[in-house]
mmCIF file of the protein (N, C-alpha, C, O) and its ligand, coordinates in Angstrom:
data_MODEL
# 
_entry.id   MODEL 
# 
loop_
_entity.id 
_entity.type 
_entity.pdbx_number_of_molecules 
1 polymer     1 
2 non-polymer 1 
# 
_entity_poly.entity_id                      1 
_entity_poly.type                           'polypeptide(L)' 
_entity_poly.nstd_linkage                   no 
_entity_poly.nstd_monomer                   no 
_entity_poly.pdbx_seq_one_letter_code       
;(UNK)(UNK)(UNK)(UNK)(UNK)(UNK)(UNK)(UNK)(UNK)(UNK)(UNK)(UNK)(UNK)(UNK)(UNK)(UNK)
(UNK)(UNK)(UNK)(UNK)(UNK)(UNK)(UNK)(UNK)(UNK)(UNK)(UNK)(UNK)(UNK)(UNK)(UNK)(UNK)
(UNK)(UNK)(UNK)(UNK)(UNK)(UNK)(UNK)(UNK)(UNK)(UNK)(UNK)(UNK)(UNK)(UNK)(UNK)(UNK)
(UNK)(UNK)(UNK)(UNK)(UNK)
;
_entity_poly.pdbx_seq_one_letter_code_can   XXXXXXXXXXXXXXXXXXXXXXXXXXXXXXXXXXXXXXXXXXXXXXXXXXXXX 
_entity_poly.pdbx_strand_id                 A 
# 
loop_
_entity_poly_seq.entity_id 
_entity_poly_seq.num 
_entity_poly_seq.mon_id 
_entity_poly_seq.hetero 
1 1  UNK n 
1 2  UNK n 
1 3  UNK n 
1 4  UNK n 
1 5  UNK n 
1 6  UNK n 
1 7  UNK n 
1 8  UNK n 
1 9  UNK n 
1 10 UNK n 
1 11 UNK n 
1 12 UNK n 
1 13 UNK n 
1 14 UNK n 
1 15 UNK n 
1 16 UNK n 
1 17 UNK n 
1 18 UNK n 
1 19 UNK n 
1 20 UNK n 
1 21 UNK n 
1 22 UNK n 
1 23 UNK n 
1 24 UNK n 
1 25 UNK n 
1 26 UNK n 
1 27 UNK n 
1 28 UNK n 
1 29 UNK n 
1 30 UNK n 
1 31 UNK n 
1 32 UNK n 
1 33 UNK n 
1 34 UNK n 
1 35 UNK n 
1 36 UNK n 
1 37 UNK n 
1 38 UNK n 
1 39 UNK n 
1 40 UNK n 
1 41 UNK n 
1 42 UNK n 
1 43 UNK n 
1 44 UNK n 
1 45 UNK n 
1 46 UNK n 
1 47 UNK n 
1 48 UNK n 
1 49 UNK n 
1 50 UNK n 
1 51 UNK n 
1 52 UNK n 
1 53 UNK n 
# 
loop_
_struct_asym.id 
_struct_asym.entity_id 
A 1 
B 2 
# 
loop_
_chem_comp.id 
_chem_comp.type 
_chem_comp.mon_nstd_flag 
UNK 'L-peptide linking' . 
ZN  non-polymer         . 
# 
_pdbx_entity_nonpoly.entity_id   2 
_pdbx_entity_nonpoly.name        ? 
_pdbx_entity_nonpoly.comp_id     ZN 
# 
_pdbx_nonpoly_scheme.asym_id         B 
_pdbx_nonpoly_scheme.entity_id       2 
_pdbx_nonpoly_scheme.mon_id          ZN 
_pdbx_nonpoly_scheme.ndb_seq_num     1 
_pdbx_nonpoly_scheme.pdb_seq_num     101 
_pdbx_nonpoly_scheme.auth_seq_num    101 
_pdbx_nonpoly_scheme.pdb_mon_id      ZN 
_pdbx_nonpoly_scheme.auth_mon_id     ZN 
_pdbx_nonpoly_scheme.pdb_strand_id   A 
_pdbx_nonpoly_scheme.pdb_ins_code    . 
# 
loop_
_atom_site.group_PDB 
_atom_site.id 
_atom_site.type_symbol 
_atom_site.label_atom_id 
_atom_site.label_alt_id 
_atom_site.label_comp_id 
_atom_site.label_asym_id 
_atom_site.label_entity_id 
_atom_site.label_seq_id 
_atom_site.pdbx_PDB_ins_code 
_atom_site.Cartn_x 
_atom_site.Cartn_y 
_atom_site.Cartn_z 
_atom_site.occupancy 
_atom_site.B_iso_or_equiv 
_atom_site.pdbx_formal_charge 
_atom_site.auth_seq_id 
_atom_site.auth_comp_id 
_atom_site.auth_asym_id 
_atom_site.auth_atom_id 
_atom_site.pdbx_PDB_model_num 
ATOM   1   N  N  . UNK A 1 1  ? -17.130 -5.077 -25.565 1.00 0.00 ? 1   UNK A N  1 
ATOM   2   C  CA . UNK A 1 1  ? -16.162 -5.103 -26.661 1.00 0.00 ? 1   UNK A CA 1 
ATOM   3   C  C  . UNK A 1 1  ? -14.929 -4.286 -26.269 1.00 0.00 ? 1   UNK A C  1 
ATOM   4   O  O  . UNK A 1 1  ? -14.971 -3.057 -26.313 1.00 0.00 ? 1   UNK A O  1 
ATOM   5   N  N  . UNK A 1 2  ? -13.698 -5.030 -25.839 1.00 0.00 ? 2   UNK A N  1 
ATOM   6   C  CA . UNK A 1 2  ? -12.588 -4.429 -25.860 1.00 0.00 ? 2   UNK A CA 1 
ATOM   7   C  C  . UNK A 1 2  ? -11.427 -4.476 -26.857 1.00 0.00 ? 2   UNK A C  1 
ATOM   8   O  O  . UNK A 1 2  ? -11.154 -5.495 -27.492 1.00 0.00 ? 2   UNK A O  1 
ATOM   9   N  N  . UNK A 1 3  ? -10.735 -3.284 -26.967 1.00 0.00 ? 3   UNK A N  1 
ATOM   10  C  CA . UNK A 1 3  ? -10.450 -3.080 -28.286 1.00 0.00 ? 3   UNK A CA 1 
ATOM   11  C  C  . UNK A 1 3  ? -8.805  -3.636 -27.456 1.00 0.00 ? 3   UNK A C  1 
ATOM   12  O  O  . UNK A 1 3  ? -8.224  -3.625 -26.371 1.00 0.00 ? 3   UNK A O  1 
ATOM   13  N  N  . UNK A 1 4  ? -8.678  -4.014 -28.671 1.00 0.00 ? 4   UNK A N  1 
ATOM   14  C  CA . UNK A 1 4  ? -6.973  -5.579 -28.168 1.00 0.00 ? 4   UNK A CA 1 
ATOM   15  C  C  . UNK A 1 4  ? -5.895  -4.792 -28.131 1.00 0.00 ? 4   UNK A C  1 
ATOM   16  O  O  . UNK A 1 4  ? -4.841  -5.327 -27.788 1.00 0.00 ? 4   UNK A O  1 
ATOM   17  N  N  . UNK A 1 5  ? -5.892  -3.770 -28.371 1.00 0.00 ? 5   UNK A N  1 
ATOM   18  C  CA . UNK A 1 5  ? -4.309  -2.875 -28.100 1.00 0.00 ? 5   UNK A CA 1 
ATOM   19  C  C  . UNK A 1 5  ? -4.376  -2.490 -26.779 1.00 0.00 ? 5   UNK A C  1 
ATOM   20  O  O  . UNK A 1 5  ? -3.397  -2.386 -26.040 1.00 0.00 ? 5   UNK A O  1 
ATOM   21  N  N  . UNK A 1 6  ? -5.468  -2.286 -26.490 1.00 0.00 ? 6   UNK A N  1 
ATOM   22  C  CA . UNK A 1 6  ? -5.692  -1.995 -24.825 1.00 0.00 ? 6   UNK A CA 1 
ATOM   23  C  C  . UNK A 1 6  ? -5.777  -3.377 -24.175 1.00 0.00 ? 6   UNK A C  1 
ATOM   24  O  O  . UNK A 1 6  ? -5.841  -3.128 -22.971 1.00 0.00 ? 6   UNK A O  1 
ATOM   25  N  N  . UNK A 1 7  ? -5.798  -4.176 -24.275 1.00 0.00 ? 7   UNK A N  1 
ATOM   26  C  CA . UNK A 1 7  ? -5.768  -5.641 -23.718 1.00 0.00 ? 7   UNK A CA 1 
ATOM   27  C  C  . UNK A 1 7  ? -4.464  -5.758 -23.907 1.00 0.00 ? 7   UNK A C  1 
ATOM   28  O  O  . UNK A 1 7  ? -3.968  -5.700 -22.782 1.00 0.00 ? 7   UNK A O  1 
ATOM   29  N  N  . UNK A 1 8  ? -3.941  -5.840 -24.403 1.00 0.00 ? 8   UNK A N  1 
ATOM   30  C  CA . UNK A 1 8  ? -1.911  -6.058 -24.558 1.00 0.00 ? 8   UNK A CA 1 
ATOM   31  C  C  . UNK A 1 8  ? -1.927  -4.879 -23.641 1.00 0.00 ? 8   UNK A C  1 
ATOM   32  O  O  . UNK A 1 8  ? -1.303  -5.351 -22.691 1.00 0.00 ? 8   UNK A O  1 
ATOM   33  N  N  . UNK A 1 9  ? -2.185  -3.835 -23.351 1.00 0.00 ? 9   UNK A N  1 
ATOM   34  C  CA . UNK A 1 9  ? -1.384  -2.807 -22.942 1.00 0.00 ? 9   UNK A CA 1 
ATOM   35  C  C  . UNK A 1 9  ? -1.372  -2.540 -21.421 1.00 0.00 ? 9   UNK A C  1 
ATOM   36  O  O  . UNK A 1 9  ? -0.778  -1.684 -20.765 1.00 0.00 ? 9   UNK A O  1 
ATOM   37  N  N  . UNK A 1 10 ? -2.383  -3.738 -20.989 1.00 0.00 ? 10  UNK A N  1 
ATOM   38  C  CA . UNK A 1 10 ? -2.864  -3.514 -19.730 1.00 0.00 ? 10  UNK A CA 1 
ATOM   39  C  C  . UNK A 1 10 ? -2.071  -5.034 -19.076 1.00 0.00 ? 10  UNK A C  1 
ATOM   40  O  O  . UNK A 1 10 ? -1.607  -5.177 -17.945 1.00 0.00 ? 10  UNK A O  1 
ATOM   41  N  N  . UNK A 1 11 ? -2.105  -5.875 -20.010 1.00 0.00 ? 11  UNK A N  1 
ATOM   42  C  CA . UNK A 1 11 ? -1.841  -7.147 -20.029 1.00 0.00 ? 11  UNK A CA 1 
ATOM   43  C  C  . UNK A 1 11 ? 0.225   -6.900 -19.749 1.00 0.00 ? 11  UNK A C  1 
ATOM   44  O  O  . UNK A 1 11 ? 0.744   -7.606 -18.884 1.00 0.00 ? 11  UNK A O  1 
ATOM   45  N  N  . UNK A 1 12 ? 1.014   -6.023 -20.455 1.00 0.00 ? 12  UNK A N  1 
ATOM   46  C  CA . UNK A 1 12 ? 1.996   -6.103 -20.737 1.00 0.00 ? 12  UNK A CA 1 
ATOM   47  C  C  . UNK A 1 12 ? 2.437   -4.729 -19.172 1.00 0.00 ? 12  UNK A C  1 
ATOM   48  O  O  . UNK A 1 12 ? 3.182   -4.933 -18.214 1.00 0.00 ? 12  UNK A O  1 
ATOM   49  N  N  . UNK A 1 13 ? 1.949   -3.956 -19.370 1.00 0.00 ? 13  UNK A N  1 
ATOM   50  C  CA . UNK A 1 13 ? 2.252   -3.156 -18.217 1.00 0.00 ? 13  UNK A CA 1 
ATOM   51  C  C  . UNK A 1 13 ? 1.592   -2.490 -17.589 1.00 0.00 ? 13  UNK A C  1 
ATOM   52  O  O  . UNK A 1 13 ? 1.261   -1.372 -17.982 1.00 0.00 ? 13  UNK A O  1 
ATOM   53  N  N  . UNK A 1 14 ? 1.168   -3.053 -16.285 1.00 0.00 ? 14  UNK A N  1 
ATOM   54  C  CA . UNK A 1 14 ? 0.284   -2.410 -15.421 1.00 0.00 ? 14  UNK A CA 1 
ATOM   55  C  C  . UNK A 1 14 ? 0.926   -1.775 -14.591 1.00 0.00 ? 14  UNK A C  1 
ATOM   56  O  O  . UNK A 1 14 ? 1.204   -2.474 -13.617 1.00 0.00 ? 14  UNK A O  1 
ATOM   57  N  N  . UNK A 1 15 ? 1.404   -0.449 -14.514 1.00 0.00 ? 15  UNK A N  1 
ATOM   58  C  CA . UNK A 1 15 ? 1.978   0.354  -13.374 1.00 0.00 ? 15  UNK A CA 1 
ATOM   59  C  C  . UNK A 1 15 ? 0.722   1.463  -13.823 1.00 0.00 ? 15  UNK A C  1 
ATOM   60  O  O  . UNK A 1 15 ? -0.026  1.451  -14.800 1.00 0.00 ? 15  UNK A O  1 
ATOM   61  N  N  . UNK A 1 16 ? 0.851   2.537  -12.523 1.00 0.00 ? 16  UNK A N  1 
ATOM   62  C  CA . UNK A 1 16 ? -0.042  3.820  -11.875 1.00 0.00 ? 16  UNK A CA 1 
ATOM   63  C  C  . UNK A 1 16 ? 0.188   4.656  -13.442 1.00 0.00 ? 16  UNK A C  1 
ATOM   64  O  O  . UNK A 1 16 ? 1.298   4.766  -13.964 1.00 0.00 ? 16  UNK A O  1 
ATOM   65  N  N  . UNK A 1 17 ? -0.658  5.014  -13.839 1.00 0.00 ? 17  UNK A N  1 
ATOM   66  C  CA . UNK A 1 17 ? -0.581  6.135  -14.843 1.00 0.00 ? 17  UNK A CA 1 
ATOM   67  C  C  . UNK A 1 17 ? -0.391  7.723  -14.353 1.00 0.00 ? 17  UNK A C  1 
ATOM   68  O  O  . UNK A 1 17 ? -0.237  8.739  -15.030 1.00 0.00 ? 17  UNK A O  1 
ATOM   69  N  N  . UNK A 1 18 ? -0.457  7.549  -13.033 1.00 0.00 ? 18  UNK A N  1 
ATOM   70  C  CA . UNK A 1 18 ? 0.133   8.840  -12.105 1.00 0.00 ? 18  UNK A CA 1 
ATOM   71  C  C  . UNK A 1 18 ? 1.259   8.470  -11.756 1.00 0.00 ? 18  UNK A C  1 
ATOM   72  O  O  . UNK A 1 18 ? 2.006   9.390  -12.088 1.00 0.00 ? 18  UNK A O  1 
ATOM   73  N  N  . UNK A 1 19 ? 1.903   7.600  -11.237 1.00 0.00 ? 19  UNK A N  1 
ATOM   74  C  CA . UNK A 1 19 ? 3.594   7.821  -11.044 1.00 0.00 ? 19  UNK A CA 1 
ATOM   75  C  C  . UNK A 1 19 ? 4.078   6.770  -11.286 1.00 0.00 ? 19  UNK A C  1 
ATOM   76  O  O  . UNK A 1 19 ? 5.131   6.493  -10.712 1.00 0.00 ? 19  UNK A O  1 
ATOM   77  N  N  . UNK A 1 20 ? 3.415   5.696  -12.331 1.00 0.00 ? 20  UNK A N  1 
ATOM   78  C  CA . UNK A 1 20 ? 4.340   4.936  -12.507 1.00 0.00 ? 20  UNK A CA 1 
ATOM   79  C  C  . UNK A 1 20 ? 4.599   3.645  -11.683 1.00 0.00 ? 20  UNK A C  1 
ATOM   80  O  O  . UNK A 1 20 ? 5.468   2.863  -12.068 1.00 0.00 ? 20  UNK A O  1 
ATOM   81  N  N  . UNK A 1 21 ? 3.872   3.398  -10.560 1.00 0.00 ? 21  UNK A N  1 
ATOM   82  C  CA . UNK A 1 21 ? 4.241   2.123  -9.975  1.00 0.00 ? 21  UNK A CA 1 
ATOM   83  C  C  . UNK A 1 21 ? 3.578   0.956  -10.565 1.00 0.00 ? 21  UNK A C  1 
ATOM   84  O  O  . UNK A 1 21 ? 2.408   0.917  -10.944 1.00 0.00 ? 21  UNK A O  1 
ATOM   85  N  N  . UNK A 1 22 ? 4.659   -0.229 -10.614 1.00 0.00 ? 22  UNK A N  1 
ATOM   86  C  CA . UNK A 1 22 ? 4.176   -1.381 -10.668 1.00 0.00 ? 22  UNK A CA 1 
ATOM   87  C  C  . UNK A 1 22 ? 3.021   -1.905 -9.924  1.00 0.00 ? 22  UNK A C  1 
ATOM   88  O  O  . UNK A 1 22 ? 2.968   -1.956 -8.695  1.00 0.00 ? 22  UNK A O  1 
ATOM   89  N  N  . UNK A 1 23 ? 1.718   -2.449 -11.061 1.00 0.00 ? 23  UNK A N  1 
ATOM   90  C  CA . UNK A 1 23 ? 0.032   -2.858 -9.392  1.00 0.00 ? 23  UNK A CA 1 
ATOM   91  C  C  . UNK A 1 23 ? 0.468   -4.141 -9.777  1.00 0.00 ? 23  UNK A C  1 
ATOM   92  O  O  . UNK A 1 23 ? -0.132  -4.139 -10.852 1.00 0.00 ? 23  UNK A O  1 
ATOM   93  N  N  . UNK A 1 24 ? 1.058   -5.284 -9.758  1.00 0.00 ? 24  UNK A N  1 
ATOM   94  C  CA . UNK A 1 24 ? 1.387   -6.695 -9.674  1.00 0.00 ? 24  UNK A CA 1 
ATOM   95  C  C  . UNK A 1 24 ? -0.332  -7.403 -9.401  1.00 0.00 ? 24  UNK A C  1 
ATOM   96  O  O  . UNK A 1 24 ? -1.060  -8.117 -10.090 1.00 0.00 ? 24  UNK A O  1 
ATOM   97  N  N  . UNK A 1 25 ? -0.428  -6.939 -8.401  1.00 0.00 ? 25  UNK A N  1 
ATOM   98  C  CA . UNK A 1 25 ? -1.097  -7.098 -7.834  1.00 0.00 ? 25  UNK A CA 1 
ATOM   99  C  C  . UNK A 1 25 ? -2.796  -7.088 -7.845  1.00 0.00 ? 25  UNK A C  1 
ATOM   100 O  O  . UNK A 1 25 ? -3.577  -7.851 -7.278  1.00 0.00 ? 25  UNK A O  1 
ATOM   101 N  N  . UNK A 1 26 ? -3.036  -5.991 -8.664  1.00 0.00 ? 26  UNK A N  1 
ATOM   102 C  CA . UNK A 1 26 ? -4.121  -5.612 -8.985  1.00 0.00 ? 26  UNK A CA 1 
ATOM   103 C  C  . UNK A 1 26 ? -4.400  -5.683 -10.873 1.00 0.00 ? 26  UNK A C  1 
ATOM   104 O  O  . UNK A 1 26 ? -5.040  -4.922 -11.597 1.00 0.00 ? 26  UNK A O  1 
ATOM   105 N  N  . UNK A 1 27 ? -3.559  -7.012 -11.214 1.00 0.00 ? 27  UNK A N  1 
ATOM   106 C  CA . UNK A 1 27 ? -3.766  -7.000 -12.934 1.00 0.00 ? 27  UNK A CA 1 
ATOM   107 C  C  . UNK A 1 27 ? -5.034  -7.349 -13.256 1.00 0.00 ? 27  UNK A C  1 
ATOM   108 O  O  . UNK A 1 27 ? -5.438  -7.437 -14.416 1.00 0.00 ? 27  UNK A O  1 
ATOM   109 N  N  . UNK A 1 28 ? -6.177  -7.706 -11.546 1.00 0.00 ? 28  UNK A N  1 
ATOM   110 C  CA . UNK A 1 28 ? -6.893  -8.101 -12.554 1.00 0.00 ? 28  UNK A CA 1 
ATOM   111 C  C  . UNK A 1 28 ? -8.364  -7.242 -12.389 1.00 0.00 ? 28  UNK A C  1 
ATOM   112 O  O  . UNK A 1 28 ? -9.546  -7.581 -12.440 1.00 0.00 ? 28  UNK A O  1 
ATOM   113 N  N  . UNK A 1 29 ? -7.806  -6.224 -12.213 1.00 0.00 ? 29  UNK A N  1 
ATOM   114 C  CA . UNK A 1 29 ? -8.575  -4.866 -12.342 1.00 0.00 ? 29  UNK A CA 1 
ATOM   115 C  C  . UNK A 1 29 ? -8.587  -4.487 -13.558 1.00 0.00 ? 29  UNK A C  1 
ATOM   116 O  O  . UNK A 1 29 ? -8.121  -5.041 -14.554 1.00 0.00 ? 29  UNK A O  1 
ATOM   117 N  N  . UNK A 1 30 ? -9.608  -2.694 -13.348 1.00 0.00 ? 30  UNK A N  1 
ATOM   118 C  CA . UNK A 1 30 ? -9.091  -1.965 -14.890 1.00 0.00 ? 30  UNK A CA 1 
ATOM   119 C  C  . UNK A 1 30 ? -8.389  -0.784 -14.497 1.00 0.00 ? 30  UNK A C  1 
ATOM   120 O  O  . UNK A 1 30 ? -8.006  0.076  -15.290 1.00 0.00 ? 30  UNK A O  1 
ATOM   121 N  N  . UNK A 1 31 ? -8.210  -0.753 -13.142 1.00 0.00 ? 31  UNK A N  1 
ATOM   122 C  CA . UNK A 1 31 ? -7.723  0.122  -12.892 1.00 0.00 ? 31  UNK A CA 1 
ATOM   123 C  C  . UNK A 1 31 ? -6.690  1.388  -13.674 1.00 0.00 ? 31  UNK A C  1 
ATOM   124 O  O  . UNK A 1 31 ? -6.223  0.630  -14.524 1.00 0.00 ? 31  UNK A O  1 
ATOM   125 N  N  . UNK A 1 32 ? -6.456  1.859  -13.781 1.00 0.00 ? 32  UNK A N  1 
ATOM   126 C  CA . UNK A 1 32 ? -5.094  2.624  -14.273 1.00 0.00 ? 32  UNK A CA 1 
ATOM   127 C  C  . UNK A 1 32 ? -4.123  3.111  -13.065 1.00 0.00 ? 32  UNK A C  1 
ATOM   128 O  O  . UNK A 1 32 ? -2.917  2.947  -13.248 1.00 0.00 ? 32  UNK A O  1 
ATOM   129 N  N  . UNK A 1 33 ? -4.429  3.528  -12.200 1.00 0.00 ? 33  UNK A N  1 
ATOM   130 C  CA . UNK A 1 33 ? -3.682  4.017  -10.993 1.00 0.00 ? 33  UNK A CA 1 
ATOM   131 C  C  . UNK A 1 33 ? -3.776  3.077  -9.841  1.00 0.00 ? 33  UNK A C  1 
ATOM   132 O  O  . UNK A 1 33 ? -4.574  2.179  -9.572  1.00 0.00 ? 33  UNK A O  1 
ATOM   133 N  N  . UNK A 1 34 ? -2.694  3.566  -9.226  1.00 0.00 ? 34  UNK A N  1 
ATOM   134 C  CA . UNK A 1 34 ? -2.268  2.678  -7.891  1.00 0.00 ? 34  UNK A CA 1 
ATOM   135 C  C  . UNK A 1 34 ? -3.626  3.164  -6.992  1.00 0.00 ? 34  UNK A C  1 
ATOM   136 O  O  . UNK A 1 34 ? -4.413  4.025  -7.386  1.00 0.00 ? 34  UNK A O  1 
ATOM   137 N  N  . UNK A 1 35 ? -3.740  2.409  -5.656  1.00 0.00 ? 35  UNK A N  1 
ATOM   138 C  CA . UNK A 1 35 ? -4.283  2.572  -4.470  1.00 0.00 ? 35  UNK A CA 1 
ATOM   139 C  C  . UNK A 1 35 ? -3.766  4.235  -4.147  1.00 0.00 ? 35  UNK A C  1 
ATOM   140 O  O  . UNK A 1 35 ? -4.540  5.132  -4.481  1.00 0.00 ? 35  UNK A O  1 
ATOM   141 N  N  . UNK A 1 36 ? -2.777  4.501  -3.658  1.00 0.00 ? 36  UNK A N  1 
ATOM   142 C  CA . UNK A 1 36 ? -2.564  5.626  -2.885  1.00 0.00 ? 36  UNK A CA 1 
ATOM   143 C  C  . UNK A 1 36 ? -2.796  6.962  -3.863  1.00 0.00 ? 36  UNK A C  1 
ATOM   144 O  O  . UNK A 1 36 ? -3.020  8.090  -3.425  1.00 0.00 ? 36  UNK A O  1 
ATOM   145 N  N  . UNK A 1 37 ? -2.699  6.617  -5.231  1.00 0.00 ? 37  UNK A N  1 
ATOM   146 C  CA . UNK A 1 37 ? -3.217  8.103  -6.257  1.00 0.00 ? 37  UNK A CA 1 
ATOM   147 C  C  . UNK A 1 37 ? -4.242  7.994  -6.551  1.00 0.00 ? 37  UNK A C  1 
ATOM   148 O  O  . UNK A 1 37 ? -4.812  8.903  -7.156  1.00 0.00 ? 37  UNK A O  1 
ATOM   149 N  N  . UNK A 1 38 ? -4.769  7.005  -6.277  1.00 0.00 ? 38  UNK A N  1 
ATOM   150 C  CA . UNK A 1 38 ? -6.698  7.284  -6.450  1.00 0.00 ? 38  UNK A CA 1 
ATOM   151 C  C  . UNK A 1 38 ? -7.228  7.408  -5.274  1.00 0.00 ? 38  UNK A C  1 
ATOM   152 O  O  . UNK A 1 38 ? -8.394  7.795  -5.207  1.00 0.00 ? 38  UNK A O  1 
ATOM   153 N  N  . UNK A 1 39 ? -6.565  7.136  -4.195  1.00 0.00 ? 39  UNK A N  1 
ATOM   154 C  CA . UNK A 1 39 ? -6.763  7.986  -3.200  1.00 0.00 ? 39  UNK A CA 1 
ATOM   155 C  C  . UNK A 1 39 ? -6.904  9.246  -2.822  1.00 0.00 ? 39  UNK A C  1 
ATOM   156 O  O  . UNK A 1 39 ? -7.845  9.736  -2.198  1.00 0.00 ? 39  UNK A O  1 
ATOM   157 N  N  . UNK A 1 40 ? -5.527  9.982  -3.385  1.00 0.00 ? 40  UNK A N  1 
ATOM   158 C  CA . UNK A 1 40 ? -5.286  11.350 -3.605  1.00 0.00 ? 40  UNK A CA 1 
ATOM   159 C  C  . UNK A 1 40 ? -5.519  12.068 -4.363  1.00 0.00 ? 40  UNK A C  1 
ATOM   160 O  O  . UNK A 1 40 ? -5.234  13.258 -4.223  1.00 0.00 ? 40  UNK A O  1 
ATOM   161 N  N  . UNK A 1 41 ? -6.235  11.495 -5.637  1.00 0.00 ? 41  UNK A N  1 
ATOM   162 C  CA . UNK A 1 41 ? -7.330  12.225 -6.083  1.00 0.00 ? 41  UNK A CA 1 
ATOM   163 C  C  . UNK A 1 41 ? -8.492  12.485 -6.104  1.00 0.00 ? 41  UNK A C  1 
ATOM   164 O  O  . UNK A 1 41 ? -8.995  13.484 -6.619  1.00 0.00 ? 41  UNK A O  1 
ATOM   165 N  N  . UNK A 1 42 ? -9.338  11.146 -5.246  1.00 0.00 ? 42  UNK A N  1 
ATOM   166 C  CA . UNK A 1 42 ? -10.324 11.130 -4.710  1.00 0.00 ? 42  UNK A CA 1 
ATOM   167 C  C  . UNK A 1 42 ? -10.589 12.379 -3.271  1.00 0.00 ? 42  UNK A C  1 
ATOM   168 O  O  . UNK A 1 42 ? -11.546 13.025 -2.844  1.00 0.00 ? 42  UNK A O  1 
ATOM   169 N  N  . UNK A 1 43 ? -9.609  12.268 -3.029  1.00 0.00 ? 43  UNK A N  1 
ATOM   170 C  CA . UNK A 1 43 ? -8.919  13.463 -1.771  1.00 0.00 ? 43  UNK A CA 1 
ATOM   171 C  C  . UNK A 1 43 ? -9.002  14.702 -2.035  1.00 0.00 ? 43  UNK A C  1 
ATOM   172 O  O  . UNK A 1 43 ? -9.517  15.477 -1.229  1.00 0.00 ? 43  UNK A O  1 
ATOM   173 N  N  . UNK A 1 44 ? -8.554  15.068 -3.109  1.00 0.00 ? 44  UNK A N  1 
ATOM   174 C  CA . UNK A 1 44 ? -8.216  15.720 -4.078  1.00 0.00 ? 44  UNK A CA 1 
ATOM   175 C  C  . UNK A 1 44 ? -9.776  16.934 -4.579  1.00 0.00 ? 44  UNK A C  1 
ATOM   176 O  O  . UNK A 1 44 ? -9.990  18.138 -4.435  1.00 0.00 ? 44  UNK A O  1 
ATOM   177 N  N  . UNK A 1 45 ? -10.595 15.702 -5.227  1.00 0.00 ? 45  UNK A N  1 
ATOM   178 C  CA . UNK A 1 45 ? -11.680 16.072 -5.819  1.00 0.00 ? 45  UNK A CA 1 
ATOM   179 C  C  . UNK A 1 45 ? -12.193 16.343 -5.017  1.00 0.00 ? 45  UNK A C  1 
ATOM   180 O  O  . UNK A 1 45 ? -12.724 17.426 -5.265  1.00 0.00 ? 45  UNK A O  1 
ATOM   181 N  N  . UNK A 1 46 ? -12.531 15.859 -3.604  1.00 0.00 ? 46  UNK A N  1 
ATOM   182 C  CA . UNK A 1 46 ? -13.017 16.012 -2.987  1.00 0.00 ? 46  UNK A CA 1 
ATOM   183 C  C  . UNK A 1 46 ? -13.104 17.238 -1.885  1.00 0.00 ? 46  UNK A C  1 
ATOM   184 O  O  . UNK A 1 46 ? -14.098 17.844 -1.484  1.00 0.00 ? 46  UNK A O  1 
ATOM   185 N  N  . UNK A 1 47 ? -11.771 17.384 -1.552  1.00 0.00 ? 47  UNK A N  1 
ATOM   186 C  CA . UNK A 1 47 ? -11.544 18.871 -1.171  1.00 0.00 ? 47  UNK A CA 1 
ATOM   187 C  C  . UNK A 1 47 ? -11.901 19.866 -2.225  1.00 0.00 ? 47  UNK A C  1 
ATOM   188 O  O  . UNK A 1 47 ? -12.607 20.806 -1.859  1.00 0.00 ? 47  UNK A O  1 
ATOM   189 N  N  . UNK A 1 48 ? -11.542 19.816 -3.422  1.00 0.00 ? 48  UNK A N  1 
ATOM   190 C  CA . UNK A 1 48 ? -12.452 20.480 -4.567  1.00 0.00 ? 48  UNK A CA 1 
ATOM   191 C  C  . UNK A 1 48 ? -13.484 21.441 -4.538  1.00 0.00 ? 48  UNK A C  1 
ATOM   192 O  O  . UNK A 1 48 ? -13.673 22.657 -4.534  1.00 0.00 ? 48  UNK A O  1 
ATOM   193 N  N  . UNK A 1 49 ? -14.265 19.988 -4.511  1.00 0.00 ? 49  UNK A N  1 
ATOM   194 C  CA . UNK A 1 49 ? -15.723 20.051 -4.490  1.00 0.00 ? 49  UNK A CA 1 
ATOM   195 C  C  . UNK A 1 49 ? -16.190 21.144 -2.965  1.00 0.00 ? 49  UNK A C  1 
ATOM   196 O  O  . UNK A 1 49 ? -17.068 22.007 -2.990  1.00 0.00 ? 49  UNK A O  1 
ATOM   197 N  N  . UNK A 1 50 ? -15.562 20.884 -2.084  1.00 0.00 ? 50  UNK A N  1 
ATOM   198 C  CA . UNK A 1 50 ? -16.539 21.536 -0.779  1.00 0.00 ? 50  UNK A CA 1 
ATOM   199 C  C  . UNK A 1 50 ? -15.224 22.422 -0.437  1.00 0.00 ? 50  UNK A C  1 
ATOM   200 O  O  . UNK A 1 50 ? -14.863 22.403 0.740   1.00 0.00 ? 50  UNK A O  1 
ATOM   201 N  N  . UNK A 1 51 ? -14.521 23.149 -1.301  1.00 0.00 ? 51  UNK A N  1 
ATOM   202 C  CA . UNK A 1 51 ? -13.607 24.123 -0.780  1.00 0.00 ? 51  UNK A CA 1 
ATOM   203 C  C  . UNK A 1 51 ? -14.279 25.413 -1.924  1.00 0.00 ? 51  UNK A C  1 
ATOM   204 O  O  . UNK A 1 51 ? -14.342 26.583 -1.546  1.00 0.00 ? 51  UNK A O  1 
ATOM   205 N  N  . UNK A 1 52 ? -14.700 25.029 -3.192  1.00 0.00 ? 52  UNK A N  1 
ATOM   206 C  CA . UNK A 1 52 ? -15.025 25.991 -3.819  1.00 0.00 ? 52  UNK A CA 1 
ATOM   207 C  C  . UNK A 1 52 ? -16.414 26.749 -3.623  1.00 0.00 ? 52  UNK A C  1 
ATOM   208 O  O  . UNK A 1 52 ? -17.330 26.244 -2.973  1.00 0.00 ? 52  UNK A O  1 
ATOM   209 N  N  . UNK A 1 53 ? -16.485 27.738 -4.105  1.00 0.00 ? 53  UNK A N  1 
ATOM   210 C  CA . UNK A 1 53 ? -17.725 28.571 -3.318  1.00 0.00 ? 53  UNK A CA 1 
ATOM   211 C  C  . UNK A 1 53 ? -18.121 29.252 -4.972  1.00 0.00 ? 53  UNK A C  1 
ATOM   212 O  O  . UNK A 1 53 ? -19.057 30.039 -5.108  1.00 0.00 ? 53  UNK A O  1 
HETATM 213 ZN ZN . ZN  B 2 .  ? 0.280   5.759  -8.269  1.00 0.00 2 101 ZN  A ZN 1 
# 
């Protein structure tokens, strides 16, 4: 069950919810973020995770 304001909203503009780029490309994901910021937060978390003590 998806709720339809989020179906228009994904439907009407899919850019990165981290900076904003247009995913053209990827509308037919659920993505929210581009390739390279879920990268870098995956990066991110990940240094995180095995930097903290
Ligand atoms: Zn991005």
């Amino acid at each position: 069950m998806t709720p339809i304001t989020t179906f228009f909203r994904n439907l009407e503009s899919k850019c990165c919810a981290a900076c904003g780029q247009v995913m053209s490309e990827q509308a037919e994901s659920y993505m929210t973020e581009c390739f390279s910021c879920q990268d870098l937060a995956t990066r991110d978390a990940y240094l995180y995770y095995h930097t903290k003590k």
